[in-house]
C-alpha positions as a LaTeX table, in Angstrom:
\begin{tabular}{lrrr}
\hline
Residue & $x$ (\AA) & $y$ (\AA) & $z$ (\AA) \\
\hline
Unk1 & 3.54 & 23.61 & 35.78 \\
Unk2 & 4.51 & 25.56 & 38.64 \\
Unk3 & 7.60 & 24.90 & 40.37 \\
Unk4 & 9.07 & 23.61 & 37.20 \\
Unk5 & 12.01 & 25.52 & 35.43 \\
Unk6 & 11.52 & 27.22 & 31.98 \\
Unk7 & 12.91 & 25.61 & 28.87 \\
Unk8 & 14.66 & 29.09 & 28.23 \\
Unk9 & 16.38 & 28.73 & 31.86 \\
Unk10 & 18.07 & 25.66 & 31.06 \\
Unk11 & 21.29 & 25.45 & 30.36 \\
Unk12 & 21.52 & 25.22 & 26.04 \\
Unk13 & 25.24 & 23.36 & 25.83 \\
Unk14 & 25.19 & 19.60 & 25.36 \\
Unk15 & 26.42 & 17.32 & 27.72 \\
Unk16 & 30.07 & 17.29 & 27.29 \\
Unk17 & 31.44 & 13.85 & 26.53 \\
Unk18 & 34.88 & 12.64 & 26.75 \\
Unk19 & 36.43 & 11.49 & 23.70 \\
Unk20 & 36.73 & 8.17 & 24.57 \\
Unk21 & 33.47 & 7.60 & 25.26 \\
Unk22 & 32.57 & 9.12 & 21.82 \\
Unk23 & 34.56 & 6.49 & 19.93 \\
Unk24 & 33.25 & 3.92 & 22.00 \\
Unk25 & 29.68 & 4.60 & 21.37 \\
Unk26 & 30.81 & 4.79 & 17.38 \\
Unk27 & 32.14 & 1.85 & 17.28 \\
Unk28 & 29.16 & 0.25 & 19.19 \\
Unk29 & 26.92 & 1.57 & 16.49 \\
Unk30 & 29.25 & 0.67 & 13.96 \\
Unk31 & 29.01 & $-3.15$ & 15.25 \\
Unk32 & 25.04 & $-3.29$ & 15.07 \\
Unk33 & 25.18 & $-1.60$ & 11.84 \\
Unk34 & 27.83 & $-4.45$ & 10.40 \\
Unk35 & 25.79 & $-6.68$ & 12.30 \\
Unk36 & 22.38 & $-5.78$ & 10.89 \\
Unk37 & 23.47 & $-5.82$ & 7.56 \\
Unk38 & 25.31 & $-9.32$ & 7.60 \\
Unk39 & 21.73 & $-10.51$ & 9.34 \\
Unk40 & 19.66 & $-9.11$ & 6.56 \\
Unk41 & 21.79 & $-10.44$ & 3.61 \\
Unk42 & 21.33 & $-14.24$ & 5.58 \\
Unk43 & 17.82 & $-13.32$ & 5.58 \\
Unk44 & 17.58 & $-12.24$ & 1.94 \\
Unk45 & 19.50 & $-15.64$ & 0.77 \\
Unk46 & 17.32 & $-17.83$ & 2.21 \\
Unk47 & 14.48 & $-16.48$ & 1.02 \\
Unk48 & 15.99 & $-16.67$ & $-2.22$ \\
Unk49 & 16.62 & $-20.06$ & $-1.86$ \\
Unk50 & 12.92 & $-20.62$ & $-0.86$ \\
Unk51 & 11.96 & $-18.92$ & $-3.66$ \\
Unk52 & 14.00 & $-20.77$ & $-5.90$ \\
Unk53 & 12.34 & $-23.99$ & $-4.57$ \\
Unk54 & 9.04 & $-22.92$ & $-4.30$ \\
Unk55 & 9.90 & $-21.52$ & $-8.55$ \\
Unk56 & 11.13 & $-25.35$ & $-9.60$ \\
Unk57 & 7.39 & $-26.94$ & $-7.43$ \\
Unk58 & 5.73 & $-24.60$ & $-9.99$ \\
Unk59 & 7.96 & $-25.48$ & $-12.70$ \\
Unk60 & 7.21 & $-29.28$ & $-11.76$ \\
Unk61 & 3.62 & $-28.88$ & $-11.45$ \\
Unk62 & 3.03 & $-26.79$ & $-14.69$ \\
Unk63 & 4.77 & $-30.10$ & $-16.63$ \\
Unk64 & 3.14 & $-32.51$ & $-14.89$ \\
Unk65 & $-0.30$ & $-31.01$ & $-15.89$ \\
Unk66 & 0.87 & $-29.99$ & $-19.04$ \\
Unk67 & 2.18 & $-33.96$ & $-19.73$ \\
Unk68 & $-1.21$ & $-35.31$ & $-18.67$ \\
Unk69 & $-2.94$ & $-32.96$ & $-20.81$ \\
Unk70 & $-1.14$ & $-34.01$ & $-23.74$ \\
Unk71 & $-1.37$ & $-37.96$ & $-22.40$ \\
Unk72 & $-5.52$ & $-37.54$ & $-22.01$ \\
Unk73 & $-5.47$ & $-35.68$ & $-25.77$ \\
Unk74 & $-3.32$ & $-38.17$ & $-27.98$ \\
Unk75 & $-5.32$ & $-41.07$ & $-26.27$ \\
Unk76 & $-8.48$ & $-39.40$ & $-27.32$ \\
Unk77 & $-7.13$ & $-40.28$ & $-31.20$ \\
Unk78 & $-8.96$ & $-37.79$ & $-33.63$ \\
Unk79 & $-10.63$ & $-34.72$ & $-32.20$ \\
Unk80 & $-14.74$ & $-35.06$ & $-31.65$ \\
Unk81 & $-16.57$ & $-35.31$ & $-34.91$ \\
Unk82 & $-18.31$ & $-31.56$ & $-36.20$ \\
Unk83 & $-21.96$ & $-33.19$ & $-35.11$ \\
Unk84 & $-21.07$ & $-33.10$ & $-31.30$ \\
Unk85 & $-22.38$ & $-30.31$ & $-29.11$ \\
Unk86 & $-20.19$ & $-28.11$ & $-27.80$ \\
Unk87 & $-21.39$ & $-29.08$ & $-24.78$ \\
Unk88 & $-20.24$ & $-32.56$ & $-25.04$ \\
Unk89 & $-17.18$ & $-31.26$ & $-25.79$ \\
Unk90 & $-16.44$ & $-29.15$ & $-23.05$ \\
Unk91 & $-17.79$ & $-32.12$ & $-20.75$ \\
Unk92 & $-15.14$ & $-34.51$ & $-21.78$ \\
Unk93 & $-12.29$ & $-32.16$ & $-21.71$ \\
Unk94 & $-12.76$ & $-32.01$ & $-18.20$ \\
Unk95 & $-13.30$ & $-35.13$ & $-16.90$ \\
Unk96 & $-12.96$ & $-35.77$ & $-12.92$ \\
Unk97 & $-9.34$ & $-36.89$ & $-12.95$ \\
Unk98 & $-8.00$ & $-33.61$ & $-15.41$ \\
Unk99 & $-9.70$ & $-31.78$ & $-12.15$ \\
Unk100 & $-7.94$ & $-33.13$ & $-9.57$ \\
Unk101 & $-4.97$ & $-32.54$ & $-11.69$ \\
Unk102 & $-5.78$ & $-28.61$ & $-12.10$ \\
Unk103 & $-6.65$ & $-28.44$ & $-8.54$ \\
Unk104 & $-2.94$ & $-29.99$ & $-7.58$ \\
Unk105 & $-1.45$ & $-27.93$ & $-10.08$ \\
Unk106 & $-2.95$ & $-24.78$ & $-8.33$ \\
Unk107 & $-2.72$ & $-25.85$ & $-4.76$ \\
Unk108 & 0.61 & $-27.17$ & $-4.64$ \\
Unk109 & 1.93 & $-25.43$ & $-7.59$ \\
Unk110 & 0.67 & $-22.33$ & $-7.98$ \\
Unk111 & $-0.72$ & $-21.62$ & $-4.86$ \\
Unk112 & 2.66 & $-21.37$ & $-2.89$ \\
Unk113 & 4.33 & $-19.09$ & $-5.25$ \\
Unk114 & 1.44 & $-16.82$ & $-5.49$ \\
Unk115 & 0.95 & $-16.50$ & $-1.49$ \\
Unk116 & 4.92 & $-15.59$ & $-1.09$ \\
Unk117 & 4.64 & $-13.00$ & $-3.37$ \\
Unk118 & 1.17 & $-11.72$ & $-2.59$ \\
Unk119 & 1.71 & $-11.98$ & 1.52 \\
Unk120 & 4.46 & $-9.27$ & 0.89 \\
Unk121 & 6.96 & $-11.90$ & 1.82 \\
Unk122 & 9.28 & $-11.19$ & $-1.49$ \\
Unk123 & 9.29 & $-7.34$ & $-0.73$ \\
Unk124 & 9.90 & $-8.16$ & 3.05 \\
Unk125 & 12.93 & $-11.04$ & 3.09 \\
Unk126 & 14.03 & $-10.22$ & $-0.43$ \\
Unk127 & 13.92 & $-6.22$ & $-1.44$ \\
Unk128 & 14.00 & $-4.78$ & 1.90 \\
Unk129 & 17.40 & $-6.65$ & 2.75 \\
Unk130 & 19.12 & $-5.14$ & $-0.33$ \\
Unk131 & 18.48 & $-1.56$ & 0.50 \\
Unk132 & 19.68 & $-1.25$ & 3.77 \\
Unk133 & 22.96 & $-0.27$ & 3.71 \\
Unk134 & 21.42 & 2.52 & 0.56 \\
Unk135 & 18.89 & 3.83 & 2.89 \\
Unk136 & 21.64 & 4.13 & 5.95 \\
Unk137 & 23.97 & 6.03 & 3.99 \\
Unk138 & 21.40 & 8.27 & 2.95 \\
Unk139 & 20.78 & 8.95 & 6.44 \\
Unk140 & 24.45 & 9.31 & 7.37 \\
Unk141 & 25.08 & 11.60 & 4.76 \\
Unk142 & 24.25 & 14.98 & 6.74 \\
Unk143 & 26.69 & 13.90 & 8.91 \\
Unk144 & 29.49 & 13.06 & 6.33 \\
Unk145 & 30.05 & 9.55 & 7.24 \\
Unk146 & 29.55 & 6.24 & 4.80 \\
Unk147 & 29.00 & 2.90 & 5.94 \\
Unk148 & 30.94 & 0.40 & 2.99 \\
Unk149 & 29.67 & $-3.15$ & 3.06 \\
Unk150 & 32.97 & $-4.94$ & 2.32 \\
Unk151 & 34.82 & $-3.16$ & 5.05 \\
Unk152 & 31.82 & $-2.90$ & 7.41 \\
Unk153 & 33.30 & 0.12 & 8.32 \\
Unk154 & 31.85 & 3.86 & 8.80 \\
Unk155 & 34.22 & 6.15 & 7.11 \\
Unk156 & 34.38 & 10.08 & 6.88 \\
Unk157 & 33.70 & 11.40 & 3.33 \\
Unk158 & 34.16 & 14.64 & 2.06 \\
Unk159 & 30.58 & 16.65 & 2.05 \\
Unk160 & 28.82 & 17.13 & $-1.38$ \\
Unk161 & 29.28 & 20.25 & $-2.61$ \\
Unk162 & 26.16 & 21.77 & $-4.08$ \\
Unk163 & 25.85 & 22.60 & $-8.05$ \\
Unk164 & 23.31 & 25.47 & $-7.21$ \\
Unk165 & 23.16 & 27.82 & $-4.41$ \\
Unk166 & 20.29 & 29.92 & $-3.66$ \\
\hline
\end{tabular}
C-alpha cells in the first residue's frame, strides 16, 4: 500500500524488555502451565473413576444375563429330544423374557461402555491428560527449559548435544 513503510525499513531489534518484566511473564506462564496440568490430571481421574463405574455396570449386567441364562437352561431339565426341529429349538431359546434380558444387558450394560470409548471420550479425558506435560517439554526443549511435574517448576537444562553432525 502506498504510504505504508517497507518491512525492510523497520527497525529489525526486538522490543527491549526489562528484566523484571521477563521473569514476571515466566513465572505467569509457569503458573498456567502448573495450573493446566493439575486441571488435566483432575480431569483424567474422574474419568477414570467413571470408567471404572461404568466397567463394574458391565460387569453386573454380563452376570446377571449370564445367571438367568443358566436359571432358564437347568429349569429346562434335559436338552430337546434329537426329533425337534432346529427351528423349535432356536424358538425356545429365545423366549420374550431372555430378550428383554439381552436388550438390558446391551442398553444398560454394554451400551454405556461402548459409547465412552467409541465417542472418543477415553482418548479425550483419559490419554490426552497424561501427555501433556510430554508434549510441553518437547516443545520447550529448543529453548532448554523443562517443566517437572512434582516441582511444577520450569527449570534450565543443559542442551542435547547431538551424536551426528552433518
Amino acid at each position: 500500500k502506498p504510504g505504508t513503510p517497507a518491512i525492510s525499513s523497520l527497525t529489525s531489534s526486538p522490543i527491549a524488555m526489562n528484566a523484571d518484566q521477563q521473569l514476571k511473564d515466566l513465572r505467569t506462564f509457569e503458573q498456567t502451565i502448573s495450573r493446566t496440568a493439575q486441571n488435566l490430571y483432575s480431569l483424567r481421574r474422574r474419568y477414570l473413576a467413571m470408567l471404572l463405574l461404568l466397567a463394574t455396570n458391565f460387569l453386573f449386567w454380563t452376570w446377571r444375563l449370564a445367571q438367568r441364562l443358566r436359571r432358564a437352561a437347568s429349569s429346562k431339565g434335559p436338552t430337546a429330544t434329537a426329533t425337534s426341529s432346529a427351528l423349535s429349538a432356536m424358538a425356545s431359546m429365545y423366549s420374550s423374557w431372555q430378550v428383554e434380558v439381552w436388550m438390558m444387558w446391551g442398553l444398560l450394560g454394554a451400551f454405556p461402555l461402548v459409547f465412552f470409548f467409541a465417542s472418543g471420550t477415553f482418548r479425550e479425558a483419559v490419554v490426552e491428560p497424561g501427555m501433556y506435560v510430554g508434549r510441553m517439554n518437547r516443545a520447550l526443549k529448543p529453548f532448554n527449559v523443562e517443566f517437572f511435574e512434582d516441582s511444577g517448576r520450569l527449570v534450565r537444562v543443559e542442551p542435547a548435544r547431538q551424536l551426528f553432525s552433518l
